[in-house]
PATORMAR-553276 format. One record per atom (N, C-alpha, C): atom name; x, z, y; residue number from 1. Coordinates in steps of 0.001 Angstrom, whole numbers, plus 500000, padded with zeros to 6 digits. Example, Ala and Ser with C-alpha at 12.3 -4.5 7.8 and 13.67 -1.06 7.14 Angstrom:
BEGIN
<r atom="N" east="513190" up="507800" north="494310" n="1"/>
<r atom="CA" east="512300" up="507800" north="495500" n="1"/>
<r atom="C" east="513200" up="507800" north="496700" n="1"/>
<r atom="N" east="512850" up="507080" north="497750" n="2"/>
<r atom="CA" east="513670" up="507140" north="498940" n="2"/>
<r atom="C" east="512900" up="507870" north="500030" n="2"/>
This chain:
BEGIN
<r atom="N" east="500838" up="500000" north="498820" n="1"/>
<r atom="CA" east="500000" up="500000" north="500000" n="1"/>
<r atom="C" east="500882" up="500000" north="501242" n="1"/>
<r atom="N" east="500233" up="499290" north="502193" n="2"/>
<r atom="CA" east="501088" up="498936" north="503500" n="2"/>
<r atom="C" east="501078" up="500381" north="504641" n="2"/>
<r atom="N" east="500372" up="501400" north="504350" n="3"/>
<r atom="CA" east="500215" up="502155" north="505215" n="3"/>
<r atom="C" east="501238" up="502853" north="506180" n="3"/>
<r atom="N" east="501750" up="503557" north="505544" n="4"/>
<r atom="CA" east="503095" up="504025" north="506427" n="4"/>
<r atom="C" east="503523" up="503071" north="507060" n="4"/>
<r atom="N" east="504195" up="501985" north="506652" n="5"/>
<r atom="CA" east="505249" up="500525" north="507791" n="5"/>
<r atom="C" east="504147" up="500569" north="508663" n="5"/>
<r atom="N" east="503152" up="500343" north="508293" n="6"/>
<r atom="CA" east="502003" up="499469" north="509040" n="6"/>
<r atom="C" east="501350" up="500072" north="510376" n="6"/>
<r atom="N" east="501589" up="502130" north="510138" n="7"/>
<r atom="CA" east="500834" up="502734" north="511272" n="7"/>
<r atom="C" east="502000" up="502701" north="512526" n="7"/>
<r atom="N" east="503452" up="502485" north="512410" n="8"/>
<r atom="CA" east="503859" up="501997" north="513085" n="8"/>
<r atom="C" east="503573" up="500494" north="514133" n="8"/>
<r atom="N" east="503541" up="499458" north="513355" n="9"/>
<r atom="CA" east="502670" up="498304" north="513722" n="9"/>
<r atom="C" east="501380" up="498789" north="514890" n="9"/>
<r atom="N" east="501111" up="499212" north="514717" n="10"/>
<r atom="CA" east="499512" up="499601" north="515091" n="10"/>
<r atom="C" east="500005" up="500170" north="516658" n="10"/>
<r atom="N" east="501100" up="500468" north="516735" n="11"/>
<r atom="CA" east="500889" up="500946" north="518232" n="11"/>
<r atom="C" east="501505" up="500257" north="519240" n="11"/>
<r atom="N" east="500284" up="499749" north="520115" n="12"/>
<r atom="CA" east="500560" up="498692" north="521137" n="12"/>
<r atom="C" east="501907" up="499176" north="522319" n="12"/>
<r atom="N" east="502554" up="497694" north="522449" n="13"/>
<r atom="CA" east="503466" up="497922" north="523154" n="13"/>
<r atom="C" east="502984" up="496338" north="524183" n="13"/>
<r atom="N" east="504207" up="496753" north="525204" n="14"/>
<r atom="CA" east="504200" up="495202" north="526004" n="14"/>
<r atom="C" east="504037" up="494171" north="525511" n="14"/>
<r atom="N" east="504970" up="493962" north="524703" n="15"/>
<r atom="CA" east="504929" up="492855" north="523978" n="15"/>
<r atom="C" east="503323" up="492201" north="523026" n="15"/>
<r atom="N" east="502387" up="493093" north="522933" n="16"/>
<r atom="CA" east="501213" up="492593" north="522903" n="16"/>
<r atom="C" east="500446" up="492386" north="524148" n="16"/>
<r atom="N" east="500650" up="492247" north="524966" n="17"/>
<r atom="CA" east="500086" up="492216" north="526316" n="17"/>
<r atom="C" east="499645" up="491051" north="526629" n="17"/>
<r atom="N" east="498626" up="490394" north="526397" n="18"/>
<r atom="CA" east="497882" up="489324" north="526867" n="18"/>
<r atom="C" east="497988" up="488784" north="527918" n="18"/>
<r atom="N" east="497650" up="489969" north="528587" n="19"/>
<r atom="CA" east="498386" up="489490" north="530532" n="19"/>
<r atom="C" east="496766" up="489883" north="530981" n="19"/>
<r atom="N" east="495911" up="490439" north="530361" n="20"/>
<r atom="CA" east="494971" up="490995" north="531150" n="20"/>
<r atom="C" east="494515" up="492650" north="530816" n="20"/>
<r atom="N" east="494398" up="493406" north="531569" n="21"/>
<r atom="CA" east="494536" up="494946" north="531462" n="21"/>
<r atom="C" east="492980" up="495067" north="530932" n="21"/>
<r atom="N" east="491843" up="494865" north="531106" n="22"/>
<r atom="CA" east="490876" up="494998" north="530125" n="22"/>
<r atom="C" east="491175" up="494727" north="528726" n="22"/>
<r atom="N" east="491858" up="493325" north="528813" n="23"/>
<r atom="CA" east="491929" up="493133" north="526889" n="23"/>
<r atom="C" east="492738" up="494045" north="526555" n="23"/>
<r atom="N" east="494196" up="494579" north="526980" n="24"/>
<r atom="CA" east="494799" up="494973" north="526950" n="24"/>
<r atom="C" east="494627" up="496199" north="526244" n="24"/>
<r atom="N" east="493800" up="497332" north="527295" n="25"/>
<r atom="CA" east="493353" up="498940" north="527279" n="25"/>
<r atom="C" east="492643" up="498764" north="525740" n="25"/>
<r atom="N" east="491678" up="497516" north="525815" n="26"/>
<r atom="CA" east="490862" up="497634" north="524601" n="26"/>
<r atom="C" east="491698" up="497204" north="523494" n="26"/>
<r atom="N" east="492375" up="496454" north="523314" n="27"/>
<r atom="CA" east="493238" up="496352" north="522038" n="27"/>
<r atom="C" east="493894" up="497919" north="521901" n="27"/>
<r atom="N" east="494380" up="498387" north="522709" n="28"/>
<r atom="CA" east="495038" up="499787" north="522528" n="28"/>
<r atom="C" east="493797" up="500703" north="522094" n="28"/>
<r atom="N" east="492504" up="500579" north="522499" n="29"/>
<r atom="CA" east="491676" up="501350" north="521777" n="29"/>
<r atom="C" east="491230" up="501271" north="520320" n="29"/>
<r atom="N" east="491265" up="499838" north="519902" n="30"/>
<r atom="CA" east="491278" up="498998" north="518579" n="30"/>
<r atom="C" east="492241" up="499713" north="517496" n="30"/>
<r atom="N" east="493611" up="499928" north="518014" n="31"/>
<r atom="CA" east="494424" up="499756" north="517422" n="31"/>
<r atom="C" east="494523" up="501373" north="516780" n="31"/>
<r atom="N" east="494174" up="502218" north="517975" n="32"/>
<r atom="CA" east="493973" up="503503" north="517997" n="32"/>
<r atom="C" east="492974" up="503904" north="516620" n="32"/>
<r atom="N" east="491964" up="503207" north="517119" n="33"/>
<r atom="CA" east="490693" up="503641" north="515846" n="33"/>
<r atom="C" east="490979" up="503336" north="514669" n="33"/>
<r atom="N" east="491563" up="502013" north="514225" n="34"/>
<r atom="CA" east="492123" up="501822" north="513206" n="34"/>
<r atom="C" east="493099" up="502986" north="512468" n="34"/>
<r atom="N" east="493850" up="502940" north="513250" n="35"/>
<r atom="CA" east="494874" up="504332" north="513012" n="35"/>
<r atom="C" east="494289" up="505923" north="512575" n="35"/>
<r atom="N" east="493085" up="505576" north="512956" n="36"/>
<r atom="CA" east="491985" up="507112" north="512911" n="36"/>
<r atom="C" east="491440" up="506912" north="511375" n="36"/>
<r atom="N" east="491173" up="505676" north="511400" n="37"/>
<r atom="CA" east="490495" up="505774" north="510292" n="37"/>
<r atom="C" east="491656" up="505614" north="509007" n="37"/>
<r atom="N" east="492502" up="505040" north="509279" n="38"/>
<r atom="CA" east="493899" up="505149" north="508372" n="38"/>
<r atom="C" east="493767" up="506822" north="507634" n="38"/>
<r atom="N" east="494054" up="507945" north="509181" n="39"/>
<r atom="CA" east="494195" up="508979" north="508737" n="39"/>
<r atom="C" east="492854" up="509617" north="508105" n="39"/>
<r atom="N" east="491999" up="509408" north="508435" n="40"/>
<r atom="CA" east="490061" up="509362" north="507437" n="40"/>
<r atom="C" east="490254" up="509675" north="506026" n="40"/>
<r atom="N" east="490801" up="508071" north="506273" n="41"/>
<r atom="CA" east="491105" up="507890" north="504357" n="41"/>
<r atom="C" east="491477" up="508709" north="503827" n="41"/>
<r atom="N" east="492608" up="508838" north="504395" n="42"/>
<r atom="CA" east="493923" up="509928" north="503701" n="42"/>
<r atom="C" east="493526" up="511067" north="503171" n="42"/>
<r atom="N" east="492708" up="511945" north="504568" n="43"/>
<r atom="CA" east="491974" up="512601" north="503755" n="43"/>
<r atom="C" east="490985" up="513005" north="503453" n="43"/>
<r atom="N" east="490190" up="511581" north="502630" n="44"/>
<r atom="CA" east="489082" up="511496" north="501953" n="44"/>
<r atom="C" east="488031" up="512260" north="502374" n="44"/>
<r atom="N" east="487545" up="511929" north="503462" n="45"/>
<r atom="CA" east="486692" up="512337" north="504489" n="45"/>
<r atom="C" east="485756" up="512043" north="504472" n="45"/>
<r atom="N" east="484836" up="510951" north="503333" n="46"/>
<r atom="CA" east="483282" up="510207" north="503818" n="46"/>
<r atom="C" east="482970" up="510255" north="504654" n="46"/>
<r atom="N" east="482142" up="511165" north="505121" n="47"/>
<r atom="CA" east="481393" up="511679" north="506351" n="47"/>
<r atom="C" east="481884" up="510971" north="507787" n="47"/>
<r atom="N" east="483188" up="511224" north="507945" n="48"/>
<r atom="CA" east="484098" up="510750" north="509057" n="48"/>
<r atom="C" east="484461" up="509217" north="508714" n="48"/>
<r atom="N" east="484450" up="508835" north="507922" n="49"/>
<r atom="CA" east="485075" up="507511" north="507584" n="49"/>
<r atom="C" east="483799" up="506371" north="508117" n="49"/>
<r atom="N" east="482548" up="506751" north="507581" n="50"/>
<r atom="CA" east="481175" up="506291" north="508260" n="50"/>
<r atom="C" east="481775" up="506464" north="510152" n="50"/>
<r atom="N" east="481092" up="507353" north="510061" n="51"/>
<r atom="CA" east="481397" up="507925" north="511928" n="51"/>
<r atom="C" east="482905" up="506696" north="512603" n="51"/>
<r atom="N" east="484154" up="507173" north="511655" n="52"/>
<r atom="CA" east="485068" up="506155" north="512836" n="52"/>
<r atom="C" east="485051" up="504697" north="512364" n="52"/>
<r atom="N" east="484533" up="504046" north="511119" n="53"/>
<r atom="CA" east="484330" up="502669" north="511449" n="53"/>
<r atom="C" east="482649" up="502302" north="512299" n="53"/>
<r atom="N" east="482077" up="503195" north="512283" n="54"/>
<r atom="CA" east="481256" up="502584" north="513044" n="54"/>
<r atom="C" east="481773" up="502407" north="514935" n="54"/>
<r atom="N" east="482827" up="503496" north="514763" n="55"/>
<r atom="CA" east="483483" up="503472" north="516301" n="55"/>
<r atom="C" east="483972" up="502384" north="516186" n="55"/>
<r atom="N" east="485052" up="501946" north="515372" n="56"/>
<r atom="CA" east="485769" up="500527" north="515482" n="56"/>
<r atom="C" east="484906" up="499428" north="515644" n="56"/>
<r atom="N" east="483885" up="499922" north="515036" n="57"/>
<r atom="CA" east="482578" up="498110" north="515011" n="57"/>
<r atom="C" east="481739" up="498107" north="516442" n="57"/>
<r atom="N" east="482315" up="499527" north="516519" n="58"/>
<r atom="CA" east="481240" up="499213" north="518145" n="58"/>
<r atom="C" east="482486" up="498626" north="519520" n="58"/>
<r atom="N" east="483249" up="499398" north="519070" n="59"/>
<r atom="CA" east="484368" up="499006" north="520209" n="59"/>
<r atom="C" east="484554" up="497244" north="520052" n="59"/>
<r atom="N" east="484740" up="497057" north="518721" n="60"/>
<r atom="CA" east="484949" up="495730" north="518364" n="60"/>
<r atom="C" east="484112" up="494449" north="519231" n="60"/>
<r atom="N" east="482641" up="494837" north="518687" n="61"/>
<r atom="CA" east="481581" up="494111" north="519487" n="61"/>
<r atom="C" east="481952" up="493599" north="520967" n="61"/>
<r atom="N" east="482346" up="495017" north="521955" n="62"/>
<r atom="CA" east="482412" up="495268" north="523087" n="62"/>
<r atom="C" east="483655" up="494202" north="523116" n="62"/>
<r atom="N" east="484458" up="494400" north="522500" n="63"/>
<r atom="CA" east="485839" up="493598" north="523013" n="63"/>
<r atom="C" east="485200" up="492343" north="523116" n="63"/>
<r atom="N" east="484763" up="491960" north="521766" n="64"/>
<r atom="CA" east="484487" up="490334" north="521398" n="64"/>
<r atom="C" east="483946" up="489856" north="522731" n="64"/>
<r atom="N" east="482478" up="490308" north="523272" n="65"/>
<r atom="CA" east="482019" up="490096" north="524191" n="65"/>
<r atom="C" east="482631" up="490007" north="525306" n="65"/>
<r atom="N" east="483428" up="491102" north="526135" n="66"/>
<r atom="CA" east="484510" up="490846" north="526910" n="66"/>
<r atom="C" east="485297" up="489392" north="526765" n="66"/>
<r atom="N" east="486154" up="489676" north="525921" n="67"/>
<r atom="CA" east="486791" up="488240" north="525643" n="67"/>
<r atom="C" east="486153" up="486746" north="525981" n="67"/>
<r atom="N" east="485210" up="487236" north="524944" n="68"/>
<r atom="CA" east="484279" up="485797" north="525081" n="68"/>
<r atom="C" east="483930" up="485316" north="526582" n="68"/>
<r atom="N" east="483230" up="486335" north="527364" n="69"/>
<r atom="CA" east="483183" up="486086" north="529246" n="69"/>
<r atom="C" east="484365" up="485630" north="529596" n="69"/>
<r atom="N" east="485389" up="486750" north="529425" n="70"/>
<r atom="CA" east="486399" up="486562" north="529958" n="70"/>
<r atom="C" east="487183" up="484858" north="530054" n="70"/>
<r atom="N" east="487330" up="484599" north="528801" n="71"/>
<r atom="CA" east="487685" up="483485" north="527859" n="71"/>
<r atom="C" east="487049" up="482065" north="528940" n="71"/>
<r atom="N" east="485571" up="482377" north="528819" n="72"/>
<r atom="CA" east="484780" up="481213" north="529586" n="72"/>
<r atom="C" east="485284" up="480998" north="531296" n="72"/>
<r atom="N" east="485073" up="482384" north="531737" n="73"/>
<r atom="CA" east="485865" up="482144" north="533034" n="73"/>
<r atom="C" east="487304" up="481590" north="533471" n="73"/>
<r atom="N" east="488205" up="481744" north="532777" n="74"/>
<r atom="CA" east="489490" up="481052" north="532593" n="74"/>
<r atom="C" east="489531" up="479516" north="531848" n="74"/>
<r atom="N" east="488444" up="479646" north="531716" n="75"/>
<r atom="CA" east="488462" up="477999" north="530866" n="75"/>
<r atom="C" east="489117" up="477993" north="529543" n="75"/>
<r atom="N" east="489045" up="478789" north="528855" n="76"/>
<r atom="CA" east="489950" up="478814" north="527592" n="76"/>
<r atom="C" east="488934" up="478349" north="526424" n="76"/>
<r atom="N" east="489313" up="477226" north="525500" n="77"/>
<r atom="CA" east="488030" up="477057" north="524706" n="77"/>
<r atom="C" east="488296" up="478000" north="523531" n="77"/>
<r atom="N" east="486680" up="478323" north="523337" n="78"/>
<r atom="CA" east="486843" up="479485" north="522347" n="78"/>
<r atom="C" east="485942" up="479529" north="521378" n="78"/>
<r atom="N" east="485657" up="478196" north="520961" n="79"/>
<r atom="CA" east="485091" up="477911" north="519727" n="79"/>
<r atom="C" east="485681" up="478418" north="518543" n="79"/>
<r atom="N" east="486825" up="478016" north="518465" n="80"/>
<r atom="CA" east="487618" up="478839" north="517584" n="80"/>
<r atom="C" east="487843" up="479978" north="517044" n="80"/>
<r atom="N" east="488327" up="480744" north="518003" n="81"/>
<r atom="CA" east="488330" up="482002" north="518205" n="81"/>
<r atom="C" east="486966" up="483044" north="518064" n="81"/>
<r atom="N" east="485720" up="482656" north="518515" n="82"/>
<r atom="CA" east="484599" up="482723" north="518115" n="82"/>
<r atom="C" east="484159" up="482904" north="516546" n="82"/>
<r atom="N" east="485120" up="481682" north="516147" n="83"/>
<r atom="CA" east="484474" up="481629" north="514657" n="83"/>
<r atom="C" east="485617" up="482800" north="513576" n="83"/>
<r atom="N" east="486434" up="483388" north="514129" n="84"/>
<r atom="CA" east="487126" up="484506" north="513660" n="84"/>
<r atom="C" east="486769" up="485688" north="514083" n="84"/>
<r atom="N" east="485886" up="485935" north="515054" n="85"/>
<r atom="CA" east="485366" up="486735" north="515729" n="85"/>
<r atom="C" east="483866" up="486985" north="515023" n="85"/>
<r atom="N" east="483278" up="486067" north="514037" n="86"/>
<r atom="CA" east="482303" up="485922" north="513493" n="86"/>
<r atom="C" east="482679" up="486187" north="512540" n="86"/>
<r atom="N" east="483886" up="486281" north="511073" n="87"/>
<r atom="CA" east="484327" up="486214" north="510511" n="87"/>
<r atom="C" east="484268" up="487766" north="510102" n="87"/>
<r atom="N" east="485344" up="488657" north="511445" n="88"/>
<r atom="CA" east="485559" up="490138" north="511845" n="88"/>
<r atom="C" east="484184" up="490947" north="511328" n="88"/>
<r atom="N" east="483284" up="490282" north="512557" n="89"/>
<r atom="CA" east="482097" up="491181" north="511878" n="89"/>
<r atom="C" east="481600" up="491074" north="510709" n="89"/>
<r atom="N" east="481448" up="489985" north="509743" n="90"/>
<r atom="CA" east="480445" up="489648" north="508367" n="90"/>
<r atom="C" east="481255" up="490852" north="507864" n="90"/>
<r atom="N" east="482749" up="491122" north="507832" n="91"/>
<r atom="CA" east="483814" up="491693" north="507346" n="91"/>
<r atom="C" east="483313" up="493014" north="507013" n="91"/>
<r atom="N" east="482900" up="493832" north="508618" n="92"/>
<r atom="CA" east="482254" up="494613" north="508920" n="92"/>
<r atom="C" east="481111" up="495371" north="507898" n="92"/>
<r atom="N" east="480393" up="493927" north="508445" n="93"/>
<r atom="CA" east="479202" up="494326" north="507490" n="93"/>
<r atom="C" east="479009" up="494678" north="505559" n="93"/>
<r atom="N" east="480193" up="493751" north="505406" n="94"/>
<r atom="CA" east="480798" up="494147" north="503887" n="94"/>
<r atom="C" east="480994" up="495262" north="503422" n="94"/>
<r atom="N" east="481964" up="495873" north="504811" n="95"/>
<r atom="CA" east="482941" up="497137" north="504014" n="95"/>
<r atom="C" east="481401" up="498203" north="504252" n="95"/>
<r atom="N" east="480643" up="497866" north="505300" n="96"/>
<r atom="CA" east="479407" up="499017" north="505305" n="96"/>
<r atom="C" east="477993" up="499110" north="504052" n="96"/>
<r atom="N" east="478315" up="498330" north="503833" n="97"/>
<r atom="CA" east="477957" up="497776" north="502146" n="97"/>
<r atom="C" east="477932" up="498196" north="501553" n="97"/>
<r atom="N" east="479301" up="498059" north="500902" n="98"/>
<r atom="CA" east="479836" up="498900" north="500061" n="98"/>
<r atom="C" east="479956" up="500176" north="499697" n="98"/>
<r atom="N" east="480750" up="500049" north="501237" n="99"/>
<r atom="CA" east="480872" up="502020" north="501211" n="99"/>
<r atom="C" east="479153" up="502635" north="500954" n="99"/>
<r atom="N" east="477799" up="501824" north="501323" n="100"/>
<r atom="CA" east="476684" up="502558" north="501292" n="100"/>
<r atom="C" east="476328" up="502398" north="499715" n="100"/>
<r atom="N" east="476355" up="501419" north="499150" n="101"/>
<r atom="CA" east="476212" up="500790" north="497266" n="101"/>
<r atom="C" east="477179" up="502071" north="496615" n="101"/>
<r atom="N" east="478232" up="502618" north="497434" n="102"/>
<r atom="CA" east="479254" up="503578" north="496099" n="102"/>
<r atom="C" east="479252" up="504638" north="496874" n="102"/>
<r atom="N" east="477830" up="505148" north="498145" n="103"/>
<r atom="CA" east="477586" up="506399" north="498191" n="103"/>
<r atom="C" east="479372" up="507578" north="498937" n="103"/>
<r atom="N" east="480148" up="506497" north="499050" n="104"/>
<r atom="CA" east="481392" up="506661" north="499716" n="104"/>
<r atom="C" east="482271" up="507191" north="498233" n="104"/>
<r atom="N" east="481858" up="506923" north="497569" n="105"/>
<r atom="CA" east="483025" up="507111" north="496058" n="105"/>
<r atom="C" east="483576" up="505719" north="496423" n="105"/>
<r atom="N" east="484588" up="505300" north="497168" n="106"/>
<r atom="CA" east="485358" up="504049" north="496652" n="106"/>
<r atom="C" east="486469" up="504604" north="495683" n="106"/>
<r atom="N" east="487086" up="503241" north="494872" n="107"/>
<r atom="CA" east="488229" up="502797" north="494010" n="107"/>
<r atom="C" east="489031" up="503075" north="494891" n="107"/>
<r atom="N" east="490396" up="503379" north="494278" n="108"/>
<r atom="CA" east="491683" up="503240" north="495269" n="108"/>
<r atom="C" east="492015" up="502191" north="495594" n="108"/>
<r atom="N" east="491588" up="500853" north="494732" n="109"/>
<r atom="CA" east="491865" up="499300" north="494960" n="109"/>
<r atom="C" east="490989" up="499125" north="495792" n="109"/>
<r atom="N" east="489773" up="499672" north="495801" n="110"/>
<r atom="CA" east="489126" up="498746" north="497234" n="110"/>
<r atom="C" east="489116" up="499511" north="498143" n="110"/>
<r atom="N" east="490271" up="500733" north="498407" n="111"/>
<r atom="CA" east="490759" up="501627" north="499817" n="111"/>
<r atom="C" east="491674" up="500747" north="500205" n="111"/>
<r atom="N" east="492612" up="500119" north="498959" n="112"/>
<r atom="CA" east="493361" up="499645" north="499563" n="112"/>
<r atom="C" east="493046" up="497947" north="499883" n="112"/>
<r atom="N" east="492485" up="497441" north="499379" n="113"/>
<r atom="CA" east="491585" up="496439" north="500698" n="113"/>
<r atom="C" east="491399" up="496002" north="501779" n="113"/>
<r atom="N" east="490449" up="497468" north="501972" n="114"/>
<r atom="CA" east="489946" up="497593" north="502967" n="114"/>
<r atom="C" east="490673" up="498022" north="504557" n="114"/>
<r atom="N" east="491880" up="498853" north="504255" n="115"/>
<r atom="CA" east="492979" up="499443" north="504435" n="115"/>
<r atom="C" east="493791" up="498304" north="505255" n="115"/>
<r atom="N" east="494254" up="497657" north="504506" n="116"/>
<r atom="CA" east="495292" up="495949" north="504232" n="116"/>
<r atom="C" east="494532" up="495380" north="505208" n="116"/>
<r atom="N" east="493336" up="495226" north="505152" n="117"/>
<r atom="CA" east="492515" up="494450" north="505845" n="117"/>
<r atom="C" east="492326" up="494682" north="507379" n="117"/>
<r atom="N" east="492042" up="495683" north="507740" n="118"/>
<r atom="CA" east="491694" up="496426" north="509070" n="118"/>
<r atom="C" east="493092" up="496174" north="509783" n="118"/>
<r atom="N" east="494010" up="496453" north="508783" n="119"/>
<r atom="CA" east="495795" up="496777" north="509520" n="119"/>
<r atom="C" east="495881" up="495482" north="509807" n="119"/>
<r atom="N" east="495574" up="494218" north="508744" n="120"/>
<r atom="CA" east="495965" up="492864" north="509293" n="120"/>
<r atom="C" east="495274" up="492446" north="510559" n="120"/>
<r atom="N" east="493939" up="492670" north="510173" n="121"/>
<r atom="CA" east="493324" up="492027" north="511178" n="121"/>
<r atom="C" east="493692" up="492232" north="512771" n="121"/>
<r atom="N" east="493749" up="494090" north="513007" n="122"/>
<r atom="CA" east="494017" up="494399" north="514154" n="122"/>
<r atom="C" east="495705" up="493986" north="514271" n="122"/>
<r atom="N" east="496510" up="493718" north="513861" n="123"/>
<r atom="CA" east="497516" up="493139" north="514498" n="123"/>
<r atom="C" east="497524" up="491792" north="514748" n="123"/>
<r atom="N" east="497270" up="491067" north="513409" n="124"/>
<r atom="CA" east="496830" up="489827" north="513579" n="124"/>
<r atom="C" east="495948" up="488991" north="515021" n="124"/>
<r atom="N" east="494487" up="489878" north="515411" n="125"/>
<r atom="CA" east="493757" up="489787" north="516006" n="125"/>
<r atom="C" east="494683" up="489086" north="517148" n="125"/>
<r atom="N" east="495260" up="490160" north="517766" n="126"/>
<r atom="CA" east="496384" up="490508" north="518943" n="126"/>
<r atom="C" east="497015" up="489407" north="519134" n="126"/>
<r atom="N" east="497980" up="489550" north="518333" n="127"/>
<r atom="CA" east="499294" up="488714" north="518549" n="127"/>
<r atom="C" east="499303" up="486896" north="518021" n="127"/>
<r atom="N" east="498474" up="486831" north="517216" n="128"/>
<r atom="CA" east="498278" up="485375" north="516931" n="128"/>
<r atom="C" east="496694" up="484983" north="517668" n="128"/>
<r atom="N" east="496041" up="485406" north="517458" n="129"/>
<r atom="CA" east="494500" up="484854" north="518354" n="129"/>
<r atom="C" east="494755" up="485143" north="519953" n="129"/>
<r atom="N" east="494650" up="486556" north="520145" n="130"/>
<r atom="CA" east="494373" up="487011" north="521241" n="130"/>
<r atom="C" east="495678" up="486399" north="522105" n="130"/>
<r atom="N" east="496686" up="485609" north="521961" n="131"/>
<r atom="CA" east="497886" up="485402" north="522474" n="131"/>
<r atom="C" east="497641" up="484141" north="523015" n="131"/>
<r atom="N" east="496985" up="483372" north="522254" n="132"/>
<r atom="CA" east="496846" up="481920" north="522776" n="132"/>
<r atom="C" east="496001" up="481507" north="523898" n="132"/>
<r atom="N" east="495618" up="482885" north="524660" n="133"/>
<r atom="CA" east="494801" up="483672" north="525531" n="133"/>
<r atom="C" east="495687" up="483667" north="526829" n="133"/>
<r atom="N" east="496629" up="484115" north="526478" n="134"/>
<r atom="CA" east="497909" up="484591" north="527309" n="134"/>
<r atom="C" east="497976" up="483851" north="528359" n="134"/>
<r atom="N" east="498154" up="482392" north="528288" n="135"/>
<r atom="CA" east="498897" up="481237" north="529436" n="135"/>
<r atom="C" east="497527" up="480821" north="530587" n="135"/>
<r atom="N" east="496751" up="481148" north="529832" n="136"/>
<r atom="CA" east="495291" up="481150" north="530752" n="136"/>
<r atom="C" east="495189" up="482451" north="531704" n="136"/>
<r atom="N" east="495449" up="483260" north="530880" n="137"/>
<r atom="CA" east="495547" up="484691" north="531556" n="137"/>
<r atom="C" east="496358" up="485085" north="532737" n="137"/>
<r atom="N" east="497463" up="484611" north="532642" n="138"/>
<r atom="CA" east="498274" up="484787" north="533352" n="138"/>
<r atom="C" east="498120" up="484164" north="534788" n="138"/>
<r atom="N" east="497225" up="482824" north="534541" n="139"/>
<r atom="CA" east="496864" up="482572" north="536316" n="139"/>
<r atom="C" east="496395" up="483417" north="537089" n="139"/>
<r atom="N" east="495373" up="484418" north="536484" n="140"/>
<r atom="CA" east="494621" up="485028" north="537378" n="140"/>
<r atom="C" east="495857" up="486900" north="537176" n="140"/>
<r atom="N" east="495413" up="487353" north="538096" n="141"/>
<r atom="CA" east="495683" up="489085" north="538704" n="141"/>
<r atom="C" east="495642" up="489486" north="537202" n="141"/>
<r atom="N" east="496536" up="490621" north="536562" n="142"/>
<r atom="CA" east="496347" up="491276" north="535714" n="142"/>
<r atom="C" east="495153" up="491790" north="535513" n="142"/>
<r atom="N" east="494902" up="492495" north="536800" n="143"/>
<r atom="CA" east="493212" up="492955" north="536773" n="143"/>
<r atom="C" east="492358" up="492769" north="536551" n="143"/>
<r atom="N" east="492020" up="491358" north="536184" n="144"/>
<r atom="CA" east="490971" up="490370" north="537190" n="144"/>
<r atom="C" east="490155" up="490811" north="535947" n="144"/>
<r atom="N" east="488692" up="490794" north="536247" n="145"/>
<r atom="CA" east="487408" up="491303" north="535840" n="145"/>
<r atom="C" east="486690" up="490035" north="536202" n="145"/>
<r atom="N" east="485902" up="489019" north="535957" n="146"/>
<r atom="CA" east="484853" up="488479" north="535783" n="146"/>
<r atom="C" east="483647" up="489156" north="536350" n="146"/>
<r atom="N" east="482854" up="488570" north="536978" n="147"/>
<r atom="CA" east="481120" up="489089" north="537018" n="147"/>
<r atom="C" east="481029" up="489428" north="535923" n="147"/>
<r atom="N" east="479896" up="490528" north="536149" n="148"/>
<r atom="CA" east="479235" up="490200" north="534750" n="148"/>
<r atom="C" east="480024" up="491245" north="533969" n="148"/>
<r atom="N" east="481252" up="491816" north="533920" n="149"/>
<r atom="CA" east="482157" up="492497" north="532666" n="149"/>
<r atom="C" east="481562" up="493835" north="533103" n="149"/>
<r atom="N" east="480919" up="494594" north="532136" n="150"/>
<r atom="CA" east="480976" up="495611" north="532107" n="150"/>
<r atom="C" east="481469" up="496344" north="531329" n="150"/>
<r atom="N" east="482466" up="497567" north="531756" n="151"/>
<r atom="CA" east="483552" up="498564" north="531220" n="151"/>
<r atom="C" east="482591" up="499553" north="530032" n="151"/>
């Protein structure tokens, strides 16, 4: 299992920096929850493991949406990106599935899954999707907020 290397990974530095401080804060919140629920697992918490992926799926939503505005206002096409963003959630909806079908008794093979999965995605997300974001980003103010974005 990738866990240990991986909770290193997980903590945002510059070098993930999109070039806009909304995506930014929220990837660092992403990355955070992930990391929460890392430690969940560990120790075999049900109760809490419900509670912080539903935090990650809500934060998640929120980002997507952000992005997506964001994305349109910079002109960035995001058909693409959309359809991995569609992908994220079905994902979502799987692991809540499951975990509800096995009553929160999972296998250690499908902890570690699920585990593998969350760690890829949220780095992945970042640095290969959310990056190709970057050169668009960078025209406008670090700051810059869109109509319409609400925090």
């Amino acid at each position: 299992m990738r866990q240990e290397g991986s909770e290193m990974e997980l903590t945002w530095s510059k070098q993930m920096s999109v070039g806009n401080g909304t995506l930014d804060s929220e990837h660092m919140v992403i990355l955070d929850l992930v990391k929460n629920i890392i430690r969940v697992i560990k120790e075999k918490d049900n109760a809490l493991f419900s509670q912080a992926l539903k935090q990650l799926e809500d934060a998640t939503h929120k980002h997507f949406e952000h992005e997506e505005l964001i994305a349109k206002e910079i002109h960035f096409s995001f058909e693409e990106h959309n359809l991995e963003h569609q992908y994220i959630l079905g994902e979502f909806l799987i692991i809540k599935d499951e975990l509800a079908e096995s009553q929160g008794r999972w296998s250690e093979s499908l902890v570690e899954h699920y585990l593998e999965f969350l760690i890829t995605w949220a780095i992945d997300h970042i640095i290969e999707d959310d990056m190709k974001m970057k050169p668009f980003l960078e025209r406008f103010p670090y700051d810059y907020k869109p109509d319409g974005l609400m925090s």
